[in-house]
MIMARLO-585241 format. One record per residue (C-alpha): residue number from 1; x, y, z; residue in one letter. Coordinates in pm, whole numbers, padded with zeros to 5 digits. Last residue first. Example, Ala and Ser with C-alpha at 12.3 -4.5 7.8 and 13.67 -1.06 7.14 Angstrom:
// MIMARLO-585241
+-----+--------+--------+--------+-----+
|   n |     xx |     yy |     zz | res |
+-----+--------+--------+--------+-----+
|   2 |  01367 | -00106 |  00714 |   S |
|   1 |  01230 | -00450 |  00780 |   A |
+-----+--------+--------+--------+-----+
//
This chain:
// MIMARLO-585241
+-----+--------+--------+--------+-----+
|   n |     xx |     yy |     zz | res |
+-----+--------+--------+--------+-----+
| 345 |  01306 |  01737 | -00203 |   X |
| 344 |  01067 |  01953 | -00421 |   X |
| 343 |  01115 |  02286 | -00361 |   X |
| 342 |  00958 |  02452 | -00029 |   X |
| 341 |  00763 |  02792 |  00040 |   X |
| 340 |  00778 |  02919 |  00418 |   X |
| 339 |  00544 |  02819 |  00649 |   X |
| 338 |  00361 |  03122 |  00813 |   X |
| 337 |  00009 |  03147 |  00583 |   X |
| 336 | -00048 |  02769 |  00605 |   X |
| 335 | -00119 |  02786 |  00953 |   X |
| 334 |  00106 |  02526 |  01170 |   X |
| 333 | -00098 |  02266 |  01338 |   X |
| 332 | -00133 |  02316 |  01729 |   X |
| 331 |  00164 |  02140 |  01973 |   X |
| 330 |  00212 |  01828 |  02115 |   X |
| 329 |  00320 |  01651 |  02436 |   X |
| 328 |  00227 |  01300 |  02402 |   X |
| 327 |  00128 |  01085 |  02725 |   X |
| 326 |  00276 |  00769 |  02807 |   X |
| 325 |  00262 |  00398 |  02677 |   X |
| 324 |  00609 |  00255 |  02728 |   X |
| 323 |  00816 |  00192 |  02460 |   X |
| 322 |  00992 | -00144 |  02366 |   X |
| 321 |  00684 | -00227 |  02143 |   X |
| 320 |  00634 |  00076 |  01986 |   X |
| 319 |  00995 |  00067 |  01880 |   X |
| 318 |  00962 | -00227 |  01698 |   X |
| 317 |  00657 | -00104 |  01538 |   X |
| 316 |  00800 |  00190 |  01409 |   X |
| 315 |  01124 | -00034 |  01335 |   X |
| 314 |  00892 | -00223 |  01104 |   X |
| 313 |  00698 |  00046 |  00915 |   X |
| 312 |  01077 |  00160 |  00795 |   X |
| 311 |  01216 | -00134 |  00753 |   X |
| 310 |  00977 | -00295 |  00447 |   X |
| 309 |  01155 | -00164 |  00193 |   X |
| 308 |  00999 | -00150 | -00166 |   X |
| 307 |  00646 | -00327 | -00064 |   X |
| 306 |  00633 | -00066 |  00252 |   X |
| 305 |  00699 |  00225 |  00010 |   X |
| 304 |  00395 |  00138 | -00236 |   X |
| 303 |  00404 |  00517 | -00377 |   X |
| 302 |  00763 |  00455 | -00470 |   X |
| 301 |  01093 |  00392 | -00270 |   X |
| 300 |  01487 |  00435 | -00267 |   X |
| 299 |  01475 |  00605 |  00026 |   X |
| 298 |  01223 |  00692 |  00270 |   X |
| 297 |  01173 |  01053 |  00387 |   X |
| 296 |  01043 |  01046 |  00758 |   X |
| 295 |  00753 |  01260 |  00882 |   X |
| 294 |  00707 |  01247 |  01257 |   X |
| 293 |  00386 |  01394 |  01390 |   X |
| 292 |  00305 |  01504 |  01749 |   X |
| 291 |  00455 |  01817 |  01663 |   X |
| 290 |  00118 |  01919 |  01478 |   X |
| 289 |  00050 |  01853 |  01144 |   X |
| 288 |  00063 |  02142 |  00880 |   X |
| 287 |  00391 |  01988 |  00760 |   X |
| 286 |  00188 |  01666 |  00646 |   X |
| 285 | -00018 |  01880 |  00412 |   X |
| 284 |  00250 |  02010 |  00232 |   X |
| 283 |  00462 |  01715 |  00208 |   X |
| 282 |  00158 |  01545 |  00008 |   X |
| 281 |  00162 |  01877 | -00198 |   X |
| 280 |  00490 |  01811 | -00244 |   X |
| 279 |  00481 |  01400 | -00370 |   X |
| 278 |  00176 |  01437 | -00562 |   X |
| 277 |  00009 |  01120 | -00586 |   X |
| 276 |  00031 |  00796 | -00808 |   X |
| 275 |  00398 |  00827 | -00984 |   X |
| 274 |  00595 |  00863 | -00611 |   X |
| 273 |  00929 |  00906 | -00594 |   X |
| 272 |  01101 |  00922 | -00291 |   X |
| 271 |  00818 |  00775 | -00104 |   X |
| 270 |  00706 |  00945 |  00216 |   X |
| 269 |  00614 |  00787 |  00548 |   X |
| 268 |  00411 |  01011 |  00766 |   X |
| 267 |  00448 |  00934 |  01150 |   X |
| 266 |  00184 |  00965 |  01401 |   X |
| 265 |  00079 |  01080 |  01766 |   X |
| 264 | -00227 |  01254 |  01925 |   X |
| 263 | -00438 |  01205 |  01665 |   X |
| 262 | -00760 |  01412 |  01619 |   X |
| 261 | -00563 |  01744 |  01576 |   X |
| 260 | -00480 |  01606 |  01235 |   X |
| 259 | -00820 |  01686 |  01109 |   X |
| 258 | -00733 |  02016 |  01183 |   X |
| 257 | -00561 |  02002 |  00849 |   X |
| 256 | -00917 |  02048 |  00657 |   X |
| 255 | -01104 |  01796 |  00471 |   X |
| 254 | -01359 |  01924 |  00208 |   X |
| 253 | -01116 |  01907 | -00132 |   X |
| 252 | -00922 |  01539 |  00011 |   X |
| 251 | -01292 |  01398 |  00075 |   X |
| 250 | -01437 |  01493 | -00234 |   X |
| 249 | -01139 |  01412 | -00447 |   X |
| 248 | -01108 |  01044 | -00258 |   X |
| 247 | -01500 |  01017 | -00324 |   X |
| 246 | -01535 |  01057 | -00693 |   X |
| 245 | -01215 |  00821 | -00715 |   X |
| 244 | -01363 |  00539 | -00491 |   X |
| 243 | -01684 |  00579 | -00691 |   X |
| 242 | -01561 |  00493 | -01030 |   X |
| 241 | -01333 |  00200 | -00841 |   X |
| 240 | -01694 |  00131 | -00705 |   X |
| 239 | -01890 |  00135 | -01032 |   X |
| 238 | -01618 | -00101 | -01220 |   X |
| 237 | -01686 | -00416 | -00990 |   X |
| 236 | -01582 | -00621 | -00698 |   X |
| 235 | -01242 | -00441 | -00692 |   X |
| 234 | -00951 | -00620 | -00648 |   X |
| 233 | -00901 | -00745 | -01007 |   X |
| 232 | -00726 | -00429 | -01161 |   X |
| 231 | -00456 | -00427 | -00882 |   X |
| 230 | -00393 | -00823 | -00976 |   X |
| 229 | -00038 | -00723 | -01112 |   X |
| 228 |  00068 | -00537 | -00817 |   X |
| 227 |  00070 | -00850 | -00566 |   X |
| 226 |  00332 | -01080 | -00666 |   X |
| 225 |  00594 | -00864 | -00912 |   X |
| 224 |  00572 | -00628 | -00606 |   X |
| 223 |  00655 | -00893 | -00367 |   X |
| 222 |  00926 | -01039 | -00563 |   X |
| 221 |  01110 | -00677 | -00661 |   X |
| 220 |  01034 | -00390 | -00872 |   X |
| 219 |  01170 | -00045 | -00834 |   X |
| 218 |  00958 |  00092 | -00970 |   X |
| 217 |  00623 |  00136 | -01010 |   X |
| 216 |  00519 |  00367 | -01274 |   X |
| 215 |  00822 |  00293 | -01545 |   X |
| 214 |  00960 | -00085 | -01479 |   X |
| 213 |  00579 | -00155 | -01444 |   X |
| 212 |  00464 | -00003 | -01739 |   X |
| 211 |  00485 | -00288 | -02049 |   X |
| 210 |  00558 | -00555 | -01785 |   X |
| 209 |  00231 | -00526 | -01657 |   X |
| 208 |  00032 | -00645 | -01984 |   X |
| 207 | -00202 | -00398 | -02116 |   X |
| 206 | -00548 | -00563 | -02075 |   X |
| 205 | -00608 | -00403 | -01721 |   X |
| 204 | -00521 | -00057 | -01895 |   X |
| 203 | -00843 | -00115 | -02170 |   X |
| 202 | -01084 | -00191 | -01855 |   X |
| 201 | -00963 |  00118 | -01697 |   X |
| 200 | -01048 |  00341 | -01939 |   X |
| 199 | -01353 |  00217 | -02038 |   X |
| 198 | -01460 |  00216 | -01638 |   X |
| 197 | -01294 |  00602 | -01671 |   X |
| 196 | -01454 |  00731 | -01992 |   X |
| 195 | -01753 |  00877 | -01768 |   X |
| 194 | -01485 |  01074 | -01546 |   X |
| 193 | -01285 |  01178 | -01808 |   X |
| 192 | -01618 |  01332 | -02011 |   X |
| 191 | -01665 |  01503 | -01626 |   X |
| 190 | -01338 |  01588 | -01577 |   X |
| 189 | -01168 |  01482 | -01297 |   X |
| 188 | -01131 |  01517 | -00928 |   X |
| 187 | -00801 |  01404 | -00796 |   X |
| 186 | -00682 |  01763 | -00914 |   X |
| 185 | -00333 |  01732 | -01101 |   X |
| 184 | -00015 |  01837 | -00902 |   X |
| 183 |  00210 |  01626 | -01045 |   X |
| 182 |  00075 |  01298 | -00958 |   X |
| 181 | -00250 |  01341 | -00779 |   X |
| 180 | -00347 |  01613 | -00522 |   X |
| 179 | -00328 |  01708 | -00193 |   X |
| 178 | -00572 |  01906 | -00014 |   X |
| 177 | -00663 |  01655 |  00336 |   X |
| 176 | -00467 |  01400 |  00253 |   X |
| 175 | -00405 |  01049 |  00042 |   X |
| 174 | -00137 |  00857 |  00216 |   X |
| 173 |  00220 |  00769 |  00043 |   X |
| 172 |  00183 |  00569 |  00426 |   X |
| 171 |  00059 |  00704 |  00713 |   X |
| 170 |  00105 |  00565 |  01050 |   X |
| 169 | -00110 |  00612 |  01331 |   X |
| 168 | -00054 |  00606 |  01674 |   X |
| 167 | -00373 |  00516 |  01927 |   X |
| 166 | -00491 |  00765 |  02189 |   X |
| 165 | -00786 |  00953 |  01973 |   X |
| 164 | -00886 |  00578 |  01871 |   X |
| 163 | -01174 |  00555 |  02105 |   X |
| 162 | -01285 |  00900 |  02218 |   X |
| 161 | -01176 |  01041 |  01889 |   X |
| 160 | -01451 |  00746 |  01688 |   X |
| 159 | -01535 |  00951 |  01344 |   X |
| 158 | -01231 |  01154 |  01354 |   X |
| 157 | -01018 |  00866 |  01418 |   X |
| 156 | -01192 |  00679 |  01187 |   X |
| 155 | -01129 |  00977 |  00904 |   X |
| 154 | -00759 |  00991 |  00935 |   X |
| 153 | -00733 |  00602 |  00881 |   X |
| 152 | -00952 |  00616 |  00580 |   X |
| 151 | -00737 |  00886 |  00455 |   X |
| 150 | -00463 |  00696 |  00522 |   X |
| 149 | -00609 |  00409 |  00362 |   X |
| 148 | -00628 |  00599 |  00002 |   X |
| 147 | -00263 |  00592 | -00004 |   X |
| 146 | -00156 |  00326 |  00278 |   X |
| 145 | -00311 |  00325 |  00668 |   X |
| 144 | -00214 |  00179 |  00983 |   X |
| 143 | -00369 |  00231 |  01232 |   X |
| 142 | -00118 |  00105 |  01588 |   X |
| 141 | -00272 | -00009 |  01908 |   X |
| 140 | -00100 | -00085 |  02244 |   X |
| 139 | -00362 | -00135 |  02509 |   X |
| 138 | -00387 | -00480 |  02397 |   X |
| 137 | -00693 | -00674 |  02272 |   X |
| 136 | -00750 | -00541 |  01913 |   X |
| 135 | -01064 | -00660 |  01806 |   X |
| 134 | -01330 | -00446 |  01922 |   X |
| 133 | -01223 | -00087 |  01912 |   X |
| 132 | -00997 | -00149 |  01597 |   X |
| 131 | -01278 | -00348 |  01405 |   X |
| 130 | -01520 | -00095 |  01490 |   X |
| 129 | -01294 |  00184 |  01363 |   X |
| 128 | -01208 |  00026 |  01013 |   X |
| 127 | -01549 | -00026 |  00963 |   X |
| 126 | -01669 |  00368 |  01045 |   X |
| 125 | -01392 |  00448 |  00823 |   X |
| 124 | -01449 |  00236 |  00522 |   X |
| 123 | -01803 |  00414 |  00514 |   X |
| 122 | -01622 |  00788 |  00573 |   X |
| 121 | -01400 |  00691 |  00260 |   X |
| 120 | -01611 |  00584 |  00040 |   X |
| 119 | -01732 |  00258 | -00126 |   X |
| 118 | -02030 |  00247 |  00104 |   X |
| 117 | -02280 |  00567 |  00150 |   X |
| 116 | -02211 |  00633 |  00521 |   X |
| 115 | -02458 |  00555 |  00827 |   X |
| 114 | -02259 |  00144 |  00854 |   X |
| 113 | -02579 |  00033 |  01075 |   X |
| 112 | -02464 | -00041 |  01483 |   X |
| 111 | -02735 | -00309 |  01606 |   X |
| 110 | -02523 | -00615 |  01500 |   X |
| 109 | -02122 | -00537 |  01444 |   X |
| 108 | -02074 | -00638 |  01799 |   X |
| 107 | -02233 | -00994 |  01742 |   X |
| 106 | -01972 | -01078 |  01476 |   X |
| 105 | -02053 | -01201 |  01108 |   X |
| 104 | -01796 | -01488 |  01065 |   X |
| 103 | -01692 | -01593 |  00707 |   X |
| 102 | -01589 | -02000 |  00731 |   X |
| 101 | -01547 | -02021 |  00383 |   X |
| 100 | -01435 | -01693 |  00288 |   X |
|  99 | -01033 | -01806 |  00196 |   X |
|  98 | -00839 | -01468 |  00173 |   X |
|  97 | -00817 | -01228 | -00091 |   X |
|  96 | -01124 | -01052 | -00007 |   X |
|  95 | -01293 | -00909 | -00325 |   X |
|  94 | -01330 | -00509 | -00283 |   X |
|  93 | -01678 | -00302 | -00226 |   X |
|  92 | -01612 | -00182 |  00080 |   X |
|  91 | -01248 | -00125 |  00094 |   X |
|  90 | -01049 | -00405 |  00324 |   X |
|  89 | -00997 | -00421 |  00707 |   X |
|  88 | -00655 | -00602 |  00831 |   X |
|  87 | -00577 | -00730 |  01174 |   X |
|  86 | -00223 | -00837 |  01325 |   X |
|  85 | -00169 | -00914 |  01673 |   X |
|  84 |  00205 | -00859 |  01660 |   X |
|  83 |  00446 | -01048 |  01880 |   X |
|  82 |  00398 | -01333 |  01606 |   X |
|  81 |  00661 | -01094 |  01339 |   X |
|  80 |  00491 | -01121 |  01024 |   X |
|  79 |  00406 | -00759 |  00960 |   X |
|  78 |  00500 | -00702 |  00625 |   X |
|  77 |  00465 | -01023 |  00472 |   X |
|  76 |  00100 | -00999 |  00553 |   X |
|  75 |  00044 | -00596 |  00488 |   X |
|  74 | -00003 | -00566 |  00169 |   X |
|  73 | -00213 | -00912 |  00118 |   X |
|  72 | -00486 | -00675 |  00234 |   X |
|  71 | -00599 | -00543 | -00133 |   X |
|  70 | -00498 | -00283 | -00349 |   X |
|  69 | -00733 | -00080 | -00628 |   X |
|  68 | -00656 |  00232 | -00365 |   X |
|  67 | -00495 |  00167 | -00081 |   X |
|  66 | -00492 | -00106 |  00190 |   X |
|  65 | -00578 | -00060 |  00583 |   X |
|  64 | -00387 | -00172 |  00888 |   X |
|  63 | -00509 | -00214 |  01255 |   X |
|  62 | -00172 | -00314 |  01463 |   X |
|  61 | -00204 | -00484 |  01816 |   X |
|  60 |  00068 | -00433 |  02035 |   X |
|  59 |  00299 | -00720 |  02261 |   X |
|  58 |  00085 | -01014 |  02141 |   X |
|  57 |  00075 | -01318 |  02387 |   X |
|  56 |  00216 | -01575 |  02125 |   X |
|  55 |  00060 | -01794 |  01835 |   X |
|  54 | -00184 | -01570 |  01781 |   X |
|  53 | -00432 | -01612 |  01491 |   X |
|  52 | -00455 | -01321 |  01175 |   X |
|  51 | -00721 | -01109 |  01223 |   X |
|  50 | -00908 | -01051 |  00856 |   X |
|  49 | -01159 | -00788 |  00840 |   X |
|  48 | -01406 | -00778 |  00475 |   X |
|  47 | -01621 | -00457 |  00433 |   X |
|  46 | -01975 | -00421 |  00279 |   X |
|  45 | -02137 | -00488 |  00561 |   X |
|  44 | -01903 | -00590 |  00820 |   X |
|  43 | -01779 | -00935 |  00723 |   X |
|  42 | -01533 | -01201 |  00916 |   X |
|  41 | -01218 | -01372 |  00794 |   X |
|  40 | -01038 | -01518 |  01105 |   X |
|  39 | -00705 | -01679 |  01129 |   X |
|  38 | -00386 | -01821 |  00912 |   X |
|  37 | -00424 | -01657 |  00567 |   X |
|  36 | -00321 | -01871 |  00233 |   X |
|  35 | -00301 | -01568 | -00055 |   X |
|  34 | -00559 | -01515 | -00322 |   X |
|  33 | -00592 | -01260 | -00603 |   X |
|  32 | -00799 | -01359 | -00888 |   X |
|  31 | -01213 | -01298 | -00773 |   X |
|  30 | -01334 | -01213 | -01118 |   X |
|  29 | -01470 | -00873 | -01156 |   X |
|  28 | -01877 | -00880 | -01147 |   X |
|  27 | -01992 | -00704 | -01453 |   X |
|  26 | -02183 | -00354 | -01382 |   X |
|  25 | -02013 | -00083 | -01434 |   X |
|  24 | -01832 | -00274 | -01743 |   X |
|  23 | -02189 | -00350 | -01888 |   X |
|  22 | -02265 | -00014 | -01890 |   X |
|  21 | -01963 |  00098 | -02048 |   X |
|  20 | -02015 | -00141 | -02338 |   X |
|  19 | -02400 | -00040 | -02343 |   X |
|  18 | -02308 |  00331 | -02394 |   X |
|  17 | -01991 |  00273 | -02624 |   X |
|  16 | -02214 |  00046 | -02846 |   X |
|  15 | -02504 |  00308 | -02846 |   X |
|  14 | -02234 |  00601 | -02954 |   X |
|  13 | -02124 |  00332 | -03227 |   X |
|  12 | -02444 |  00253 | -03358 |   X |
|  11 | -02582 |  00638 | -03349 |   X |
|  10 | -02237 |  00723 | -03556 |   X |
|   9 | -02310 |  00432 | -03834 |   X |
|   8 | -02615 |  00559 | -03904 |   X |
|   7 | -02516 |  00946 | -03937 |   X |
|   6 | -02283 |  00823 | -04151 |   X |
|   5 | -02482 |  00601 | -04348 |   X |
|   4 | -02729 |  00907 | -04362 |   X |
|   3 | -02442 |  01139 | -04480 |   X |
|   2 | -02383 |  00858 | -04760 |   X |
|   1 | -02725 |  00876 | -04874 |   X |
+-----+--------+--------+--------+-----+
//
């Protein structure tokens, strides 16, 4: 009898965990995070673009893309100088924090189908890249890309080299071709992990953000305490953070360096701590750049290294603006056999 009650009780639970888990893949997050945005909201497919209205003739035009679980407030305090025509692309699948009221569908998106599975990289990439080729208006163009947007950035340039080949790119605590997650792990998990993750993550959204944000994302400070606390309600639902992970380990094991040779010019910004992904084998992949790439070693940052100190993604633009357009003299990515073995810096 009492093996039977067992045995009863075990099916009830197992079917509990099943539907529970369910229901998390499929429940619509609520919509939290909002900021006040000054200009356009339009939709491409899955994928939200925001370009923010000019109040001066704009001197370059900056393309930026959020990270994983993040959203495009990121970038507004970050680029507020009015030389800058500003646009912003979310992930497919993510709640736009920005007033959807008057949503635009433009005419150039019509006729040209989104041929990736959404929620991944390659789908945020072909979005990214028709926003950049049809909405920034100078011949000055920065992509801008943090975490799991870096990738996306790498992957529109690949996608559209005619087009974006020419443009600089900055990559920020950027997700890239063979790194791997916070001390070393493999972004790909387990399978058992894997189908635990939506319960997972619905039990860390409950833990209040004090509890671990003086640990995993410091140092804190206003903008942090502003935006880092919604992470968990970005996402439109469980299934596409489930399917953002799948895909950043899939993309990260099958890309090679020479995706690099895409890009003509770029700087890597890297945290001095960084609690999300793996700071060396981040270094690692940047070093197998070409010469065309700049990597610069911020200090006293995290993983979210333009939210810590904004000055380094600033003066790149500031310089961009003073220098003239010209061609870049660059050399092939180093093989991994001939550079030499490196501690953690």
């Amino acid at each position: 009898m009492n093996q039977l009650l067992l045995l009863l009780f075990s099916a009830v639970f197992v079917y509990a965990i099943v539907r529970y888990r369910r229901r998390l893949l499929t429940e619509d997050c609520t919509r939290l995070n909002f900021e006040a945005f000054d200009g356009d909201v339009m939709q491409l497919g899955e994928t939200f673009v925001a370009k923010r209205r000019l109040t001066q003739t704009p001197t370059q035009s900056i393309v930026c893309i959020h990270g994983f679980l993040e959203d495009m407030r990121y970038f507004t305090e970050l680029y507020q100088d009015p030389s800058i025509e500003l646009i912003l692309v979310t992930n497919s699948g993510y709640h736009c924090p920005f007033t959807t009221k008057d949503l635009g569908k433009p005419a150039w998106e019509r006729g040209i189908p989104n041929p990736h599975a959404p929620y991944t990289i390659e789908y945020d990439a072909h979005a990214f890249g028709l926003a950049a080729i049809n909405l920034a208006t100078t011949s000055n163009v920065r992509l801008h890309g943090h975490s799991r947007g870096g990738a996306v950035v790498l992957d529109a340039v690949r996608q559209r080299q005619k087009e974006l080949g020419g443009c600089e790119v900055v990559l920020e605590a950027a997700v890239l071709p063979q790194a791997k997650a916070f001390m070393g792990r493999s972004m790909r998990l387990p399978k058992v992990a894997e189908w635990f993750t939506p319960i997972s993550l619905g039990l860390v959204a409950k833990v209040p953000f004090y509890w671990y944000a003086g640990t995993v994302l410091s140092p804190l400070n206003r903008r942090k305490k502003e935006l880092l606390p919604g992470l968990w309600n970005n996402a439109k639902t469980q299934s596409v953070v489930v399917e953002n992970i799948k895909n950043m380990a899939d993309w990260g094991f099958k890309t090679d360096y020479s995706i690099f040779d895409y890009i003509k010019k770029g700087t890597f910004l890297i945290g001095e701590s960084d609690y999300i992904l793996d700071r060396q084998t981040m270094i690692d992949s940047a070093e197998r750049a070409h010469s065309g790439f700049d990597i610069i070693y911020t200090e006293n940052s995290s993983h979210f290294v333009s939210l810590d100190d904004p000055k380094y993604a600033r003066s790149l633009a500031e310089k961009a603006a003073l220098k003239p357009k010209g061609k870049n003299k660059q050399t092939k990515a180093k093989p991994k056999s001939i550079l030499p073995k490196r501690g953690v810096s």
